[in-house]
N, C-alpha and C positions, 0 to 999 in steps of 0.2 A: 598349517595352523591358522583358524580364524581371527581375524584383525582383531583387535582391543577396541572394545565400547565403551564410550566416557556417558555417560548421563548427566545434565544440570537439571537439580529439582527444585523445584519453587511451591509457596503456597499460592494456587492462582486468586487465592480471597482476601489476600494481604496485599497491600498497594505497594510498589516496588520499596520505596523511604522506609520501609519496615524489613525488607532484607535486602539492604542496598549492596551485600558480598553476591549477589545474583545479575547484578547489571546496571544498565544504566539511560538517562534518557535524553542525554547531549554526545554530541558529537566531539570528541578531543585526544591529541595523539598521547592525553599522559594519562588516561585513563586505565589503570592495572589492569591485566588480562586474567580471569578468574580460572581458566584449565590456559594447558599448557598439550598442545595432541605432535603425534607425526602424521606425515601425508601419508593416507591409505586409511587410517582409525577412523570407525564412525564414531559421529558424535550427534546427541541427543539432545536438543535446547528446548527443556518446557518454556512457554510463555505466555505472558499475561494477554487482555486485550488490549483494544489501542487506548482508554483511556481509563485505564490502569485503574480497575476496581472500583470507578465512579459508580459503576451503572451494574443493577443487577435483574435476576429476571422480574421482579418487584416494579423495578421503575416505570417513572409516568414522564411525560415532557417536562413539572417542573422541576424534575433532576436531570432533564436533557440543560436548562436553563442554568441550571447553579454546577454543570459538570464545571472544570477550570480547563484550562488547555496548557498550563502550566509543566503537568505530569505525561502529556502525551508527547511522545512515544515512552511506555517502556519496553527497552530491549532485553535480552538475554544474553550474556557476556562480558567484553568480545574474548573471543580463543584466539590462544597464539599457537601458529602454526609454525614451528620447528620448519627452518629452512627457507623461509620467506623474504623477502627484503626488495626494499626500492627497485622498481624497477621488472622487476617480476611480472607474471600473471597468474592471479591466483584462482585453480578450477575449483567452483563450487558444484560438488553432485547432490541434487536436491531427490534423496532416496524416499522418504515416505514422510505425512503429516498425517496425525493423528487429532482430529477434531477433537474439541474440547474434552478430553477422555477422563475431566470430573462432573460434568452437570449436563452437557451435551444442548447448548443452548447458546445462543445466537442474537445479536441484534443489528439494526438500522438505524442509525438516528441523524435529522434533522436539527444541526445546531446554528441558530441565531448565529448570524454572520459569516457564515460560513458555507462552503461550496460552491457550483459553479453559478448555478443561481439563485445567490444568495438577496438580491435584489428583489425575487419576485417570492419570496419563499421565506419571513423573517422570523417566522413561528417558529418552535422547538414542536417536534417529533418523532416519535419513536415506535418503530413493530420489534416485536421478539420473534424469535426464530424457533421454534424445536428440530434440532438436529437430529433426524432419525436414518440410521443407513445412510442410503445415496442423496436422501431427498432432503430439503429443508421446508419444513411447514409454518402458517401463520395464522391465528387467528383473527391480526388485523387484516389478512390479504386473503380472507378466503377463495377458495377455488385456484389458489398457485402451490406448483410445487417445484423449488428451485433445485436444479442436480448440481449433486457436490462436483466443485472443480478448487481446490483448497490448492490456496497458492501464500508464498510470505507475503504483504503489504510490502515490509521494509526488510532487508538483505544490503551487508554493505559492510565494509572495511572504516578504519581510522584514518582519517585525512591525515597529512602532513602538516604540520605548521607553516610552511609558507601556501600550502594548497588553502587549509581554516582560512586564515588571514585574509586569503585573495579575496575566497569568496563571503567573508565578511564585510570587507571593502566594495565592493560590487551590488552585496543587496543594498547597503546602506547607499548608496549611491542612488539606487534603484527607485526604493524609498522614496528618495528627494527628491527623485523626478514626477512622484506619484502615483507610483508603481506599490504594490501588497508583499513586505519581507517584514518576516519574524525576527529582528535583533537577536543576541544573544541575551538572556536573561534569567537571573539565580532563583526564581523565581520555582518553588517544586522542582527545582535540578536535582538530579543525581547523579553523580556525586551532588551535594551539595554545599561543599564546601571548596575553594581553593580555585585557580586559574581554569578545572573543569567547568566550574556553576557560571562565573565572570565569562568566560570564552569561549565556551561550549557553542556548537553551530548546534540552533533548533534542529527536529527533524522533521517535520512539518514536508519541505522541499526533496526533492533527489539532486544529485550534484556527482562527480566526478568521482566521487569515493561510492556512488550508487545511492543507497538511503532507501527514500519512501518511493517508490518504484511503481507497485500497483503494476504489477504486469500478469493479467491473469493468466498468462501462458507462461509462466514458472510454474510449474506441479510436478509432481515426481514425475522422474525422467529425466527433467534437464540438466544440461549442466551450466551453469553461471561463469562468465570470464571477467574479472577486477582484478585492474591495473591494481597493484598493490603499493603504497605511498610509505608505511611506516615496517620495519623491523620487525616480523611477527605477524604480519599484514593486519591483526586485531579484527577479527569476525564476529556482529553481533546480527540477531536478526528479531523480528516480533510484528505485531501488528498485521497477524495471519488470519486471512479471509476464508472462508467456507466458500464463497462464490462470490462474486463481481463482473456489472458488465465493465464492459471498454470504455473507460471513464469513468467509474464510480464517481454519476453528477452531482449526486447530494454531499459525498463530503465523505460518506463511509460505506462500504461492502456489506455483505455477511459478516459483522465483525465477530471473533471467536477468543478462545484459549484455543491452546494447541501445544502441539509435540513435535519438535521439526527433525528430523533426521536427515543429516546430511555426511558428506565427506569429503576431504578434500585432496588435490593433489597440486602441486608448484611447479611452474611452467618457467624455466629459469631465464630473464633477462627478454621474454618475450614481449612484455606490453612495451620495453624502450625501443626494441629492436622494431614493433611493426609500430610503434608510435600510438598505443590503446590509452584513451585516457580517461573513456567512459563503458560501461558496463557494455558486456556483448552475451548473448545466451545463443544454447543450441540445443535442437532434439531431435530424434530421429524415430518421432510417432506421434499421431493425433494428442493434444495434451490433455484433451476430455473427450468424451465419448465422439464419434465423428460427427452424428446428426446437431451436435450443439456446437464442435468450433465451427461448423458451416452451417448452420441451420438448413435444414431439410426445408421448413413450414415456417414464415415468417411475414411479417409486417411491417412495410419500412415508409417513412418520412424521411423529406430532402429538407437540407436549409440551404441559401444562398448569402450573399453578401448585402443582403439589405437590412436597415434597420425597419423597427415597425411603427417609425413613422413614416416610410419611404422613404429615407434616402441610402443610395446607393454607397458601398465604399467600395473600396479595389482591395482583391487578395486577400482576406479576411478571415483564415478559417477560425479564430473562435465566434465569427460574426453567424456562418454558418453553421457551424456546431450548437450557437443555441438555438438559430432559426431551425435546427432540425428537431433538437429535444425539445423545446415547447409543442410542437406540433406533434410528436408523437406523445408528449402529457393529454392534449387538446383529444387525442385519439384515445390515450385509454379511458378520458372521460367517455368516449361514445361506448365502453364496456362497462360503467359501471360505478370506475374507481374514481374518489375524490381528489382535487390536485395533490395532497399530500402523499399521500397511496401513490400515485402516477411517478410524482416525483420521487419516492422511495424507489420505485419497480424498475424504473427508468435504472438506476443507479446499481441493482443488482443482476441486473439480467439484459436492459440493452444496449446493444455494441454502436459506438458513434465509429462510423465510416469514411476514412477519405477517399472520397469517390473520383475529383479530379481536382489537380491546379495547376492549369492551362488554359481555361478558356477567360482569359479576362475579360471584365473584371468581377466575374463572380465562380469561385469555388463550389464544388458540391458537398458538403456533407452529406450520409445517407444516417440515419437512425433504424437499425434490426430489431425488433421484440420476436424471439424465438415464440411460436406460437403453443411449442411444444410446451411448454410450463401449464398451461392452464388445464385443467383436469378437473 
């Protein structure tokens, strides 16, 4: 007899606050589970984008400008998994995603203050995507066609209350030292009422319960291992990419809707017993076509550990990571593209490399631009 399929269905053109029995967009272990499945059932989680209905195929940069970041993430859930508990490991089968399967459309955007170089980049920006088949098209990027490799952004379980707490206490610490942490904040929460909206961990970050992740190598096929923290283990997921390179440097992927289909199965007492307390994945096949997780045809840029006024620092990889992606921006200006463009393409198709860290005192990053996209 074939397994039992749950579906959650959402309107993807309604912002989550309007059917808040569909999910939610903090992190907290008292948030109600909306299905209730056993291990083996698939289960189907429509979901919105990553900034929940701000943005349509309409928009211009200055609704990149007045998006809030208040409502991002919305997720879908969480499900509670009959048989789950402290202690556990809980397998995620990541069976298929369905791109956008209402409007088939897609964007990039460039938000003020945000991303990795946010510094050099404080414009709002945005390309749309047409989701056609395998490919993704642009009229702001003409002559690219990106292959679908549709993966979650975010995938992840309910923390624990003393796990919330810790790493409440930690960014906030972080903070102080100077460091970029999102508080908790009621602020477009959903729930939006009660010790959720007050104490909700943003999801902005990934953390030990998993969260915002960005692993383009989650696609159907793999399977997901989470230490599970709370009773039920609480499964949400959303902010599903069409494609993304290694990094998505500007801030965002192919953002989409989507249909995630997954399954699960309960691994009893294994994440105490091997001591798991952060996300593990596994698969046993290319995760996108072979010529694109390896590129056949490519063009790469190195950064090292210097700044670009010259000075040297030791051990540095985000120092080299951007000395690599500036210098592959610098290059696809030499095709064509304007730095925004660059810095968008950079974000959905090129892979930043750790190349080595040993030879001190400078790191290698590499920067890939598959060369195969351009058509």
């Amino acid at each position: 007899m074939p397994a039992k399929v749950h579906r959650v269905r959402i309107d993807p053109f309604k912002p989550l606050a309007e059917e808040p029995h569909t999910g939610h967009n903090r992190w907290h272990e008292a948030i109600e589970p909306i299905l209730e499945v056993e291990p083996g059932e698939r289960v189907i989680l429509e979901t919105r984008d990553a900034f929940d209905a701000q943005l349509t195929p309409q928009s211009t940069a200055d609704d990149v400008t007045r998006a809030r970041l208040g409502p991002v993430h919305p997720l879908t859930g969480p499900v509670y998994v009959k048989g789950a508990e402290p202690g556990d490991l809980l397998e995620v089968k990541l069976l298929e995603i369905e791109p956008d399967p209402w409007e088939h459309w897609g964007y990039t955007a460039e938000v003020p203050g945000f991303g990795f170089l946010r510094d050099v980049f404080p414009d709002p920006y945005i390309i749309h995507w047409h989701l056609v088949g395998d490919y993704a098209e642009s009229p702001q990027l003409p002559g690219v066609r990106i292959r679908r490799c549709p993966h979650p952004g975010i995938l992840g379980v309910a923390p624990s209350r003393e796990l919330r707490e810790q790493a409440t206490r930690r960014e906030a610490e972080l903070a102080v030292r100077g460091g970029v942490a999102l508080p908790p904040d009621p602020t477009d929460a959903v729930p939006s009422q009660g010790p959720v909206a007050t104490e909700g961990l943003r999801t902005i970050p990934p953390r030990e319960n998993a969260g915002n992740i960005d692993i383009k190598q989650i696609t159907p096929g793999a399977s997901v291992f989470l230490p599970v923290w709370v009773e039920g283990a609480l499964f949400s997921t959303g902010d599903v990419h069409f494609a993304q390179g290694d990094s998505e440097a500007c801030g965002t992927a192919i953002e989409m809707r989507a249909a995630v289909h997954v399954e699960f199965r309960v691994h009893k007492g294994e994440a105490q017993r091997r001591g798991i307390r952060t996300l593990q994945f596994l698969r046993d096949g290319y995760f996108t076509e072979p010529e694109m997780a390896a590129p056949r045809r490519f063009y790469a840029t190195t950064g090292i550990c210097v700044r670009e006024d010259g000075t040297n620092e030791s051990e540095n990889l985000t120092l080299a990571a951007r000395d690599a992606l500036l210098k592959m921006i610098d290059y696809l200006g030499t095709r064509g593209f304007d730095r925004q463009q660059a810095y968008a393409l950079c974000s959905v198709a090129v892979d930043l490399r750790v190349s080595q860290v040993v030879d001190v005192p400078n790191f290698i990053v590499s920067a890939l631009l598959p060369l195969d996209i351009f058509v």
